[in-house]
Structure formats: C-alpha cells, structure tokens
C-alpha positions as CSV (number, residue, x, y, z in Angstrom):
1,X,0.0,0.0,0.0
2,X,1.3,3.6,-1.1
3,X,1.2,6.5,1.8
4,X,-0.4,9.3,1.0
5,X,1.4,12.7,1.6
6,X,0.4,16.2,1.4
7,X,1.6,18.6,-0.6
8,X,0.7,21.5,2.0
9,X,4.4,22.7,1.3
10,X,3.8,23.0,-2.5
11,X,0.2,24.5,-2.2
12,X,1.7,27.4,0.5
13,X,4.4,28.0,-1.9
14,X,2.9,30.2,-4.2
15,X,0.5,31.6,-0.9
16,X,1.6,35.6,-1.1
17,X,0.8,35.5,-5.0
18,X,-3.1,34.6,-4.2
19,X,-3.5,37.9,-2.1
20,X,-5.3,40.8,-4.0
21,X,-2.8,43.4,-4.4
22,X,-3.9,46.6,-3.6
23,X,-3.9,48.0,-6.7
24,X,-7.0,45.4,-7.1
25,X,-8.5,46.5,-3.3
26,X,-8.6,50.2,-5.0
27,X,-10.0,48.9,-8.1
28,X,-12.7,46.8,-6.4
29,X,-13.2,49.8,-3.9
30,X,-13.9,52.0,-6.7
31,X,-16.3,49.6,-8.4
32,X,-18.1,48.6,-4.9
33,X,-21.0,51.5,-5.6
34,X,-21.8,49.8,-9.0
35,X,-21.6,46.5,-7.6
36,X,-24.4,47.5,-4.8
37,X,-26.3,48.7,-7.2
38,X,-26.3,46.0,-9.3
39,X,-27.1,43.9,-6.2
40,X,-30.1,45.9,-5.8
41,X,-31.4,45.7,-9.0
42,X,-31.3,42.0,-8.8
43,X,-33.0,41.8,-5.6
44,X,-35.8,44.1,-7.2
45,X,-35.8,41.1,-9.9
46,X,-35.8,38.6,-7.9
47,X,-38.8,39.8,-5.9
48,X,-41.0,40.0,-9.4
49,X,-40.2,36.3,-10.0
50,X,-42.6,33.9,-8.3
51,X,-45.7,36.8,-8.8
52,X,-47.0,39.1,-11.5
53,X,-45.1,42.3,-11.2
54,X,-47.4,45.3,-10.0
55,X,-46.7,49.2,-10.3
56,X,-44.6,49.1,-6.8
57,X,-42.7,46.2,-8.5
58,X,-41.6,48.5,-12.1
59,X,-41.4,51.3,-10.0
60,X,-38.2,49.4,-7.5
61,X,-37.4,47.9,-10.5
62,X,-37.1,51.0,-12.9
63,X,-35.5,53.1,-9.8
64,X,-32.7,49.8,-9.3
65,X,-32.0,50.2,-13.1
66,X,-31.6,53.8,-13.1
67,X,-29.0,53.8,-9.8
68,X,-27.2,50.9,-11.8
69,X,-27.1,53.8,-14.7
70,X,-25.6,56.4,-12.4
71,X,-23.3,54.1,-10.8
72,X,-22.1,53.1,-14.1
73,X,-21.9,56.7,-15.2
74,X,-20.1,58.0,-12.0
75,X,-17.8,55.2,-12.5
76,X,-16.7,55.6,-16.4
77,X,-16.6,59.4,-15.9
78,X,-14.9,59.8,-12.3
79,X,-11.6,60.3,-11.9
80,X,-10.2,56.8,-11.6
81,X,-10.8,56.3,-15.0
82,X,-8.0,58.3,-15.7
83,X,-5.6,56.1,-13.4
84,X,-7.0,52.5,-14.2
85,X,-4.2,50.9,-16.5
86,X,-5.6,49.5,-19.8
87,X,-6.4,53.0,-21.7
88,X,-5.0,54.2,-24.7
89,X,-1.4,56.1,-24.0
C-alpha cells in the first residue's frame, strides 16, 4: 500500500501570490457603488419572480435600473478612469 502525503508545502508555496494586491482593493473599492447597485437591481428582480409584477414592483425595478445607470456613469466618468491601467497612452 502507497502513503499518502500532502503537498501542504507545495500548495503554501505560491500563498503571497493569491492575495489581492492593492492595486486590485482600490479597483474593487472604486467599483463597490456599481456592484451595490447592481445587487439591488437584482434583488428588485428577484422579488417579481414567483408573482406578476405590479406598479410598486416596475417602479423598485425602474429606480434599481436607473442607480445601476448612475453608478455606471459616475464610475466611467470619475476620476479613476483616468488612473485604471488599460487606456490608450
């Protein structure tokens, strides 16, 4: 019969490379309002699923979209768009 070993010393190896960096924190800071947003909107959805959607339904529904909008807006025309690597030089 064989003996299993672990590899716990081969898995930890490469531990400090699996950390965000915080060049990514930032990044996901900065995208956190849209993200919310987008939670919201899917809550609102999620609601109008097992039952006809009435006027209080569109209306979360329409309001979720519309912060998703401005999130999205704020986000593309803030000023971390003009840090975020990836743009043309």
């Amino acid at each position: 019969m064989e003996s299993i070993v672990t590899v716990q010393s081969a898995v930890t190896a490469f531990a400090d490379f699996t950390e965000p960096t915080s060049a990514e924190l930032d990044a996901i800071e900065q995208e956190s309002p849209l993200i919310l947003a987008e939670v919201d909107l899917l809550d609102a959805q999620i609601m109008t699923l097992d039952r006809p959607a009435n006027e209080v339904d569109a209306r979360r529904i329409r309001r979720a979209r519309n912060r998703v909008l401005a999130a999205r807006r704020n986000l593309a025309n803030g000023p971390a768009a003009a840090t975020l690597p990836g743009g043309a030089a």
